[in-house]
N, C-alpha and C positions, 0 to 999 in steps of 0.2 A: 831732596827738594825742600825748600824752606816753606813753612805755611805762609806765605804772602804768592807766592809763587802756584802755591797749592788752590787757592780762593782768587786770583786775579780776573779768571772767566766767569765768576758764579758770580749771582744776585743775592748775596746771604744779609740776613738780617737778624740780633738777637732778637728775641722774644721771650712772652710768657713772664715766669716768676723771676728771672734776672731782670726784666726793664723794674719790673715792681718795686723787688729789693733794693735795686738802684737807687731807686727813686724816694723809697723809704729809709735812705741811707743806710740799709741793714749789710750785715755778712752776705756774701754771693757764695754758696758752695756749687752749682751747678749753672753751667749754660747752655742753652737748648737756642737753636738755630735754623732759621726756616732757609730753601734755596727757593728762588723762584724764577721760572722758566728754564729747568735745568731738565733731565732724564737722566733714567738710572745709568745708562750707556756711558754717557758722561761724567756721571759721578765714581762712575766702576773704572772709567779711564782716568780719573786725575787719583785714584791710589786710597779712595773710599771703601769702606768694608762695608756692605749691607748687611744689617740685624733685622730690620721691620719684616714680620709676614707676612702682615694684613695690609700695610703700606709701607711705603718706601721711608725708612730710615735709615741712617749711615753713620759710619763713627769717622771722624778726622782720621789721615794716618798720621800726623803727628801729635794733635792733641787730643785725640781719642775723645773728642765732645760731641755732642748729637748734631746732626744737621739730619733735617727732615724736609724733602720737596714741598712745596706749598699742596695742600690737597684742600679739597671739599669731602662732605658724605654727606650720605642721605637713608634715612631709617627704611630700613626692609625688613625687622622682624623684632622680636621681646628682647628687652635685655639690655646691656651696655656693650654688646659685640654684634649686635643688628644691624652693624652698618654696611653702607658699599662706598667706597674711597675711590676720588679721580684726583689723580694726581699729573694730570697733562699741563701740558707748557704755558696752555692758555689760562693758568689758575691764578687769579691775582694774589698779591698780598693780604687786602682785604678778606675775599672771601676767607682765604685762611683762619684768619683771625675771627671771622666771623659764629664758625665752626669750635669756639670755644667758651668754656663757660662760664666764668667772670669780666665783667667787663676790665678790672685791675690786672689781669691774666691776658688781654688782650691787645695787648702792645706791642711794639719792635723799636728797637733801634737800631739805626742803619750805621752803617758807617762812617758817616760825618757828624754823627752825633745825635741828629734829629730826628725826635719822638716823631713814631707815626703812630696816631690814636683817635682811630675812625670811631671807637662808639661810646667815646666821654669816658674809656679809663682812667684819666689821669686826674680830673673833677671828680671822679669817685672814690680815688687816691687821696686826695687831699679833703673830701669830705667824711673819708672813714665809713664807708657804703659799700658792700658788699650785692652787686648786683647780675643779673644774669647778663648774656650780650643779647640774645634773641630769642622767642619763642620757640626755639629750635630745644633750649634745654630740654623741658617737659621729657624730651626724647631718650634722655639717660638715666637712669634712675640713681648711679652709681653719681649724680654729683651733686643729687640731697644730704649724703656721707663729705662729700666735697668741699660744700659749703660747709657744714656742720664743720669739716675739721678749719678751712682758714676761720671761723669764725673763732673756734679755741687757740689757731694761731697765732692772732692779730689783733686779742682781748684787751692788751696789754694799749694798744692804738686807739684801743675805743671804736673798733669797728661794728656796726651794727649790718643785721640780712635789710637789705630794702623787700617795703610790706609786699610789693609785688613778686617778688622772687619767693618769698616765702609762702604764697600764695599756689605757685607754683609747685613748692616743693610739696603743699599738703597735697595737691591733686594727684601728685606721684604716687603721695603716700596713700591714699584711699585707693587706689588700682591696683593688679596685680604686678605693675613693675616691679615693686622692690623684691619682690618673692623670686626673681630672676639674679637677683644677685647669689654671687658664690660667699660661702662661709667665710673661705681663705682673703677673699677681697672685703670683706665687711670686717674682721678681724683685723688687716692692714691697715684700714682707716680707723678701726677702732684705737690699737697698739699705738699708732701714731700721735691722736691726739691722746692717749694716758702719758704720755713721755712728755708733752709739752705741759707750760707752767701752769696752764690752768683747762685742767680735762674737765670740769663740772660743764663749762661751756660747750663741749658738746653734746655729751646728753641733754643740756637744757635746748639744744637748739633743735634735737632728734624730735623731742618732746612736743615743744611748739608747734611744728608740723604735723602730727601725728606717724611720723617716722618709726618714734622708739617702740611704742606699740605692736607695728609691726614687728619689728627687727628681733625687740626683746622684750616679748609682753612683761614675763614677771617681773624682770626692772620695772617697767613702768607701771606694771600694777601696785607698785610702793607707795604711790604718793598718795595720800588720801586715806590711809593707813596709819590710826592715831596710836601712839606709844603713853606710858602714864608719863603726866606733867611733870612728876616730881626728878622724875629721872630722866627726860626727854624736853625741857623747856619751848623746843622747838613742835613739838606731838609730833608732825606729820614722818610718815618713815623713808618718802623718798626725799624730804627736803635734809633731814638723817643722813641719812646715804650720801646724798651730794659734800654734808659739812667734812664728813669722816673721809672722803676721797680730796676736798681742800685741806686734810689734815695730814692726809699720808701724801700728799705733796712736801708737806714742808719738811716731812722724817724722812725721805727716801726717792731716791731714783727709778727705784724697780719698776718697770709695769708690772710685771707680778702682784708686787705691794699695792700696787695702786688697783688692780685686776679683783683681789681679793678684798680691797675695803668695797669694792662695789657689788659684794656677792655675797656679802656675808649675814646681812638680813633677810635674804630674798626669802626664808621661811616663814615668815613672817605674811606674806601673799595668803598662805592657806591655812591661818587660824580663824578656825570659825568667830563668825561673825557676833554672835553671844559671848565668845569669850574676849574680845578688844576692850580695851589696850592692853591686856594682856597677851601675854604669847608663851605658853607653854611649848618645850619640847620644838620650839620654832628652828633651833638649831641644826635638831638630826631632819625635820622637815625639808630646809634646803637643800642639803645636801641631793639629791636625784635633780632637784633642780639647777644647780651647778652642775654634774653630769653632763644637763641636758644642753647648755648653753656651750658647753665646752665641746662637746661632741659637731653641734651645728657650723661653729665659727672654726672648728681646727685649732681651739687653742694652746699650744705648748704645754707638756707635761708639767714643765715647773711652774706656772703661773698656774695649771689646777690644781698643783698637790696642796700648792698654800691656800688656797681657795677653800679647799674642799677642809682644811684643818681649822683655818681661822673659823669658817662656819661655823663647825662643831665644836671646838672647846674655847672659842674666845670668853664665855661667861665663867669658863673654869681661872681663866689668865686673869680676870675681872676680880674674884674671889681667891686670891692665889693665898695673900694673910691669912684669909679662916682655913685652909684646904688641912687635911691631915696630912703626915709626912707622908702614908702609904697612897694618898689618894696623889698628889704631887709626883710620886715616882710612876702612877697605873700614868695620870698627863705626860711626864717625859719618858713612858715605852711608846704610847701610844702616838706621840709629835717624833719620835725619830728622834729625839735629842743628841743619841750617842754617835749617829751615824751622818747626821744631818745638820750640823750645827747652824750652820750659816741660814738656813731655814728656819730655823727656829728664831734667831735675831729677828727676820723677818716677820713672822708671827708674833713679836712682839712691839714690832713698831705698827703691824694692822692691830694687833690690841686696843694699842695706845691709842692710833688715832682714831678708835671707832669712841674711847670712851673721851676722847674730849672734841671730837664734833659733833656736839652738844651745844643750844643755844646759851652762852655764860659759862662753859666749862674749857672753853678754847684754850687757855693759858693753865692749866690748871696742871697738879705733877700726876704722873704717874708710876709711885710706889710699888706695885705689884711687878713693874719691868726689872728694877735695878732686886727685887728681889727672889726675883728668879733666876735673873742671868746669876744671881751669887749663888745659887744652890747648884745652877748646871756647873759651875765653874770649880768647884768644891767634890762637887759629887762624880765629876769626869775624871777626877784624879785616882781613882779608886781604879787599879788595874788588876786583873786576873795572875798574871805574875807573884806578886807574893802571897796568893791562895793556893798557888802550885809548889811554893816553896814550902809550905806548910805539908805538903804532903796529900794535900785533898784532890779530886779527881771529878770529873761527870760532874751532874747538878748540883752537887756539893761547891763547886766552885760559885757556879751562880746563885747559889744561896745566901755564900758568906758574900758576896760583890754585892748583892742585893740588903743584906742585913746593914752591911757597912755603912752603903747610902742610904738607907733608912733612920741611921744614929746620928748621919751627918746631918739631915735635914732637923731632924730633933733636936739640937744641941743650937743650930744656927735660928731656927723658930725661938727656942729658949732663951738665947742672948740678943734676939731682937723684941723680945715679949711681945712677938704676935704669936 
């Protein structure tokens, strides 16, 4: 059966982020499809596979893309799964559309081409306005995160929250909604916008509403949080924070990387208040609080190893010229260097960009990287193999392996006269 043949009896119309992208002339990787006036009976009869649990959705048999009957809901309890869905035949398009939470987001296109856009998506398209469709938001708490991430999506557009929406989202944030979200789904929309080009935008948007506070106090307990001048141009440690996660944008892809530039001060929250701008021992501080973050949100083991590592020895990677050669080799047992390389690169690109997101140090080199990677590089060559050949056996072996890198690092400090 041909898909024209497959769609001939249904009312389908795209919608959502495909009319958007359209219309922003962006890339379309996905498109989501509303049927209206159709039942599942009929969709089961033309060769549709239903997925949806909670509502009726279906994959194409040929192009395997969403098509979802028109539905409404209506809030019956906490949360962002409180709903009750009618999905009868009598369900306009509108209402559909209505039932969603941008007005940019609230579009279709039929199949003659023609925008249908009941509640000014397309004037909010073109004015770079991020705005709710109806008072009906308030009701989700999961699309304070929502906004927050098109917001980091669409930076690049100049799109701004309208103040009413954002109004909305603080009243979210001050009620027990947000505490109804699951870890797994706050961490998805977190992962989400770290990967786009510019993730500061949505912590600054969490922020604005009093979101972040809930979500992730000691994040937000950074800001306001003076660091000394001399070494901090910028003082404050969450506007810090924001620079060094604009910085491991432009070193790296990783969320990881980018997970760990935004974790790597949080010790810094519980230095006594007598001791500011200073921060002793702020390093091993954060550390239980990484833990604690990562524990909440489910975060992936590799995006807390590095976390938990940058925390604790990035002021060693900082100091790496003055370090002793033995104090150098106690950092690469303790980083996993031998076993972990490519983690270790990483940990030095969160290095890097924590020490030049910095207000005035943005361009600035970072010497301590390239002179590390040359001691791992150097020192990884040193194989157990010809300590066996020698005849030694048991810790003897790891003695003379361990002595070797310790001559090598001496010898290369020596001809760098650091």
């Amino acid at each position: 059966m041909s898909n024209s043949n497959v769609l001939s009896s249904l009312n389908c119309y795209l919608v959502g982020g495909a009319v958007r992208d359209q219309l922003l002339n962006k890339e379309i990787y996905d498109r989501d499809w509303v049927v209206v006036g159709s039942t599942v009976e009929e969709m089961l009869s033309l060769g549709f596979k239903q997925v949806g649990k909670d509502f009726p959705v279906f994959l194409h048999p040929i192009t395997k893309e969403e098509y979802a009957l028109a539905r409404t809901e209506r809030k019956q309890g906490k949360g962002y799964t409180g709903f009750i869905c009618n999905a009868g035949t009598n369900v306009k398009l509108e209402d559909d559309l209505l039932r969603r939470d941008l007005t940019i987001n609230a579009m279709a296109l039929s199949d003659s081409g023609q925008i249908i856009n009941p509640y000014g998506g397309q004037q909010d398209l073109n004015n770079r306005i991020l705005r709710h469709v109806s008072d009906a938001f308030i009701e989700d708490p999961l699309r304070v995160l929502r906004v927050a991430r098109f917001a980091t999506r669409f930076h690049e557009y100049n799109f701004t929250v309208a103040p009413e929406t954002l109004t909305l989202m603080k009243v979210i944030s001050e009620n027990d909604e947000l505490s109804t979200l699951s870890g797994e789904r706050i961490w998805q929309e977190m992962s989400r916008s770290l990967a786009d080009k510019h993730p500061e935008v949505f912590f600054n948007t969490l922020r604005s509403c009093g979101a972040l506070k809930q979500l992730w106090p000691e994040l937000d307990a950074l800001w306001g949080i003076a660091n000394p001048e001399q070494h901090h141009p910028e003082v404050c440690s969450g506007i810090h924070t924001m620079m060094v996660l604009q910085q491991s944008v432009k070193l790296s892809n990783s969320v990881s990387v980018r997970f760990a530039a935004l974790c790597h001060d949080l010790g810094k929250t519980l230095t006594p208040k007598e001791s500011i701008p200073m921060h002793v021992r702020h390093e091993q501080l954060g550390l239980p609080l990484i833990e604690k973050i990562c524990k909440k949100l489910k975060v992936p083991n590799k995006a807390k190893s590095l976390a938990l590592k940058v925390c604790q020895f990035h002021l060693h990677c900082h100091r790496a010229l003055e370090l002793k050669p033995q104090t150098i080799m106690t950092l690469f047992n303790n980083l996993d260097v031998w076993r972990k390389p490519e983690e270790f690169e990483d940990f030095l690109l969160v290095c890097q960009a924590d020490a030049t997101g910095r207000l005035g140090f943005e361009n600035n080199t970072y010497p301590q990287a390239q002179f590390l990677k040359e001691l791992y590089t150097q020192t990884s060559r040193v194989k157990s193999l010809e300590f066996v050949e020698q005849g030694l056996t048991g810790i003897k072996i790891k003695e003379a392996i361990n002595d070797k890198k310790l001559r090598i690092i001496e010898a290369l400090k020596t001809s760098l006269n650091v």
